[in-house]
C-alpha positions in Angstrom: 26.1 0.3 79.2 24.2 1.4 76.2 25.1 -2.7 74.4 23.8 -3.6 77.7 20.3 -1.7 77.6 19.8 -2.8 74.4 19.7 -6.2 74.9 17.7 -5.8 77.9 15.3 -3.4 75.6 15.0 -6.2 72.9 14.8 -9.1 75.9 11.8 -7.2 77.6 10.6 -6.8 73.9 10.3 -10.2 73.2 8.9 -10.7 76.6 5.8 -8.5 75.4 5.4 -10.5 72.6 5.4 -14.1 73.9 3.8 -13.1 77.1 5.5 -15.9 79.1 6.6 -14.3 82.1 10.3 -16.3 81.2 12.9 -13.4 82.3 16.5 -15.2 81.8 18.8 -13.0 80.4 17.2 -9.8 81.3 18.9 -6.7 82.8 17.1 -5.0 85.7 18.6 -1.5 86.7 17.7 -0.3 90.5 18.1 2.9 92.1 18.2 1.6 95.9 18.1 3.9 99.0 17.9 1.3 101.1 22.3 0.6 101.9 24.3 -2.4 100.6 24.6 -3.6 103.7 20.7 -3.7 104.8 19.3 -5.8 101.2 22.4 -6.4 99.6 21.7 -9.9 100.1 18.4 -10.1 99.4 18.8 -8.8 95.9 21.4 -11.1 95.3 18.9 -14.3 95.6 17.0 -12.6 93.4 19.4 -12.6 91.0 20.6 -16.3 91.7 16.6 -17.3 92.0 15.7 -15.9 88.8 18.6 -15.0 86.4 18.1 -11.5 85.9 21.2 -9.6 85.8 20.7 -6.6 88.1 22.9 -3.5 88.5 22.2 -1.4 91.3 23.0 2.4 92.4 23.0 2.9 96.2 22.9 6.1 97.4 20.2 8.2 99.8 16.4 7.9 98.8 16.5 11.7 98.9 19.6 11.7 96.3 18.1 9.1 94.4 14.6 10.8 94.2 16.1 14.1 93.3 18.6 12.3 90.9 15.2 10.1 88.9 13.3 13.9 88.9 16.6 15.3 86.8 17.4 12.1 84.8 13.4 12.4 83.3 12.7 10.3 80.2 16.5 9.7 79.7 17.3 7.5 83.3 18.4 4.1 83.1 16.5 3.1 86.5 13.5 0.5 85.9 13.1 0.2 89.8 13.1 2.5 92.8 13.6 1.0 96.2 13.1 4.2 98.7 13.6 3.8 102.4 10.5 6.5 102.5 7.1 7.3 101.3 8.2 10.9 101.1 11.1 9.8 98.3 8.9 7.9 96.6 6.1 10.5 96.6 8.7 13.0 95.0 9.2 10.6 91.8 5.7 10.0 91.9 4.9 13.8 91.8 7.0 13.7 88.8 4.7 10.7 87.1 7.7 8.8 87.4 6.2 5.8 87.8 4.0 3.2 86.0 0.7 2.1 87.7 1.4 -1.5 89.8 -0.7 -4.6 88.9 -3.7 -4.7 91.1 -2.1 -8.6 91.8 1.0 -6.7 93.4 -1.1 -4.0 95.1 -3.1 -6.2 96.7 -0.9 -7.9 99.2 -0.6 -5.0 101.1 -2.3 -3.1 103.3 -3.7 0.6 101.6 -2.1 2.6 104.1 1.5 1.5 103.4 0.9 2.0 99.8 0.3 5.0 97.4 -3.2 6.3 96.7 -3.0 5.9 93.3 -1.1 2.1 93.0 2.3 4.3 92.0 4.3 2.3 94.7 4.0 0.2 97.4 5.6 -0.7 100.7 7.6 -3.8 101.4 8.3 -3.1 105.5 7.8 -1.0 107.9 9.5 1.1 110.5 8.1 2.9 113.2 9.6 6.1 114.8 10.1 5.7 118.1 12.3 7.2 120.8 15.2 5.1 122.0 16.2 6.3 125.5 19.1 5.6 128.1 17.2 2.1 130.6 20.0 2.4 133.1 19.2 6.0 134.2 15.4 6.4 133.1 12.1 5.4 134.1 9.5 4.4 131.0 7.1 6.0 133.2 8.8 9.1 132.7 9.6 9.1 129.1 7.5 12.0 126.9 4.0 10.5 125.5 4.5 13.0 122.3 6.5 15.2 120.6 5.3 18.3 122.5 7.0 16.5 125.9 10.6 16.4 124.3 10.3 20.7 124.7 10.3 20.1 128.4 13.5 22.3 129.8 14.2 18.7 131.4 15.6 16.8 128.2 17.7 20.2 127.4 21.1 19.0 125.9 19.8 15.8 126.4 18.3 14.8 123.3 19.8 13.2 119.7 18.7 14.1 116.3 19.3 13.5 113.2 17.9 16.5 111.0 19.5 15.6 107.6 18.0 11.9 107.9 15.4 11.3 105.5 13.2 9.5 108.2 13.3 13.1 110.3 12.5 15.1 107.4 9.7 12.6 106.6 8.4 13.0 110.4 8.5 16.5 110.0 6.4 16.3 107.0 4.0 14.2 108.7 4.0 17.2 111.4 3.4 19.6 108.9 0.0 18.0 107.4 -1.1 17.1 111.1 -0.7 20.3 112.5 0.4 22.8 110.0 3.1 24.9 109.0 3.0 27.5 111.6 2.6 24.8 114.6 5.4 22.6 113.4 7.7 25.8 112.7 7.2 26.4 116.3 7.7 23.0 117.8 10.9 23.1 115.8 11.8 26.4 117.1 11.6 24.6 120.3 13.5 22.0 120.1 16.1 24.2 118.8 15.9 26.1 122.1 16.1 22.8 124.1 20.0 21.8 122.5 20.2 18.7 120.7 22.8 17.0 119.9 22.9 16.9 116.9 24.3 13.4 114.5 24.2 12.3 110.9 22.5 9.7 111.6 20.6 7.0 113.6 22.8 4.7 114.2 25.2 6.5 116.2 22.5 8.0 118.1 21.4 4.9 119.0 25.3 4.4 119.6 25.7 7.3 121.8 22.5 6.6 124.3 23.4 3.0 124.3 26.7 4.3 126.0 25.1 6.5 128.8 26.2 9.5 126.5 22.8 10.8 125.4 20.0 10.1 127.0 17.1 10.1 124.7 17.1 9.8 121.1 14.3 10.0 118.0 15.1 7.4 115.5 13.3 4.0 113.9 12.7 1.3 115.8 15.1 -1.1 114.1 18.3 0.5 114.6 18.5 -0.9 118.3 17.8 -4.1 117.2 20.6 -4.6 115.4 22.7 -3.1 117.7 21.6 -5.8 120.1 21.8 -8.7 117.1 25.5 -7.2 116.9 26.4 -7.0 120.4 23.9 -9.6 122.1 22.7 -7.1 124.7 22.1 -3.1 124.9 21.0 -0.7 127.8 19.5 1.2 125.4 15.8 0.5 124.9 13.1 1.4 122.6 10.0 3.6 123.7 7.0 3.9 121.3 5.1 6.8 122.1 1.6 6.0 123.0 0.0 9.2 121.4 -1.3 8.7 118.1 0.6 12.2 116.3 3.5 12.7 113.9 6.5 11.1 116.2 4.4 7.5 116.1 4.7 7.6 112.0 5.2 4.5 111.0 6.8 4.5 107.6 7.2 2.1 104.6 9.9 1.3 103.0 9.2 1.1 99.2 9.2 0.3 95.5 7.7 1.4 92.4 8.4 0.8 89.0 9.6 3.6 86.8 8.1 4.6 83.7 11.5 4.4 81.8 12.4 0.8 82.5 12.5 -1.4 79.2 12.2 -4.4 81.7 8.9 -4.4 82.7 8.2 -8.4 83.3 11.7 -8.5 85.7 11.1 -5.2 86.9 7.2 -6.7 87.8 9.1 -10.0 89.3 11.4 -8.3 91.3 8.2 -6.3 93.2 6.8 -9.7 94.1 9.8 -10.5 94.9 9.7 -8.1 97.8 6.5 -9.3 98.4 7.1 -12.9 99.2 6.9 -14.4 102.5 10.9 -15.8 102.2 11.8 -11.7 101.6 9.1 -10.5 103.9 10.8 -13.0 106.7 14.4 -11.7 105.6 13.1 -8.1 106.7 11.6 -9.4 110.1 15.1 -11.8 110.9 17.8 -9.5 108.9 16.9 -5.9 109.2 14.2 -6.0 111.9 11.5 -4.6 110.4 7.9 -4.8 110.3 7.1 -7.1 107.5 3.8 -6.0 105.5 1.7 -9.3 103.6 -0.2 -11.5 105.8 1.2 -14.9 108.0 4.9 -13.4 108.5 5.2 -12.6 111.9 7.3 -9.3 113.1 10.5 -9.6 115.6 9.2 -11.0 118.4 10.6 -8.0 120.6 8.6 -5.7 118.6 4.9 -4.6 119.5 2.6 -5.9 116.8 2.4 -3.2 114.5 -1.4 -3.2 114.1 -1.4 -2.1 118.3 1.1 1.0 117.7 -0.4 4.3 117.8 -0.3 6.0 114.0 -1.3 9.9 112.9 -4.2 9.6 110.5 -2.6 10.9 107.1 -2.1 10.0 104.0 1.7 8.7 103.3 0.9 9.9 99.4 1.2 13.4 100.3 4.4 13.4 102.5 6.0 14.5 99.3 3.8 17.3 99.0 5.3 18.6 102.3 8.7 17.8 102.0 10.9 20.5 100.6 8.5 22.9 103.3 9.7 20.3 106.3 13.4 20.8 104.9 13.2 24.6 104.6 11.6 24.8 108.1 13.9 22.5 109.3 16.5 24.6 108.6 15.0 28.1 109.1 15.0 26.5 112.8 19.1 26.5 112.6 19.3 22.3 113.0 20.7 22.0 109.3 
């Protein structure tokens, strides 16, 4: 490993120097939150497309995040590819990351990027509540998160408090209504029994099979369950009020202050950025794709129509170790 960084250390050197943008040979070391399965692939053309070697920890963003903030100076990571703002707000807080070209910044919208050009978002996924078509009426379906603390959905209801995609949509709660308000709404769904899972995709699972009725997850989960089994009875409901359970939330990158790769690491951003990998997140993973002239799933609402909370993704992080405390406190973790 250390033989390894060193040549990519003298590579990315050399790069400085000639100013060429010519990357063969280097190394590329990324910290990915986002699973194997999900963009496996896609970094895999990246290697074949440009011949940069890259080695790549998976784990959760929240692991990874806390695992860059102890690591410091000393981590090996050049990239960070979160599955949330909040993650990549928590390495930011740590100045963590090196300041994106205004080239890369600027093929994406400012709201699915961070304040201060730290990171930016590659594609999007909206919160949503995936409910049970063969027994329920869409007309019926809560319009915020305030309706899921109707006695009515008691027992009846799947979340997933660990998930960092819950956490983050408590955060988002947190700076829309405050820490009293959301410690109450939590309190209340408490009350109203869960069921609670470790993640979305069994939930999605479980109200797909008549076994839960209504569930809080991203949007995309379904749709691969329907890629996977060609149909569902499960169905996706995007709340119509413009709060904290309509977030719609980037996944990310940012390039970390310790990387001695900085022209591959700056290659691999665009990269994420290019329509062929924007349209890979739209076809493969369902998402919402982020640059201009690459058209979403065609199932999926355009994303400039879905209702958003007005906030700030930058300071999700800000919030996050509150939402997790108070998330707790309210006896769901």
């Amino acid at each position: 490993m250390i033989i390894r960084r060193s040549i990519a250390a003298a590579i990315s050197l050399l790069l400085l120097v000639t100013a060429c943008g010519d990357d063969d040979g280097a190394t590329l070391t990324i910290y990915s939150g986002r699973s194997e399965e999900l963009v496996g692939p896609l970094l895999a053309r990246f290697e074949a497309e440009t011949g940069v070697a890259i080695e790549v920890r998976y784990a959760s963003s929240t692991d990874l995040a806390a695992t860059l903030r102890e690591e410091g100076s000393s981590s090996p990571a050049d990239v960070f590819f979160a599955q949330d703002p909040a993650s990549l707000g928590a390495v930011a807080e740590a100045d963590m990351f090196r300041v994106l070209a205004p080239s890369i910044r600027a093929l994406v919208p400012e709201r699915f990027s961070d304040r201060d050009g730290l990171w930016v978002g590659v594609s999007g996924r909206s919160r949503v509540l995936v409910y049970d078509s063969t027994s329920l009426d869409p007309a019926d379906l809560p319009a915020d998160a305030d309706d899921l603390l109707d006695p009515v959905w008691r027992g009846r209801i799947g979340i997933a408090p660990s998930n960092a995609s819950f956490l983050a949509f408590v955060a988002a709660m947190i700076l829309d209504r405050g820490e009293d308000a959301t410690a109450e709404w939590l309190a209340g769904l408490a009350a109203n029994d869960p069921q609670i899972f470790s993640g979305n995709s069994p939930i999605v699972t479980e109200v797909n099979n008549g076994t839960v009725a209504i569930g809080l997850v991203n949007h995309y989960y379904l749709l691969g369950l329907i890629a996977d089994q060609g149909s569902a009875t499960a169905a996706n409901h995007f709340f119509p009020n413009a709060g904290p359970e309509s977030l719609v939330m980037p996944a990310g990158v940012g390039i970390l202050t310790t990387t001695d790769s900085l022209g591959a690491a700056e290659q691999f951003v665009e990269f994420l950025l290019t329509a062929e990998s924007q349209q890979y997140f739209a076809e493969e993973t369902f998402e919402y794709p982020l640059i201009d002239g690459v058209e979403a799933p065609a199932s999926l609402p355009p994303l400039d129509t879905l209702a958003h909370p007005d906030l700030d993704l930058s300071d999700l992080a800000t919030v996050l170790d509150l939402a997790t405390d108070l998330v707790a406190a309210a006896g769901l973790l």
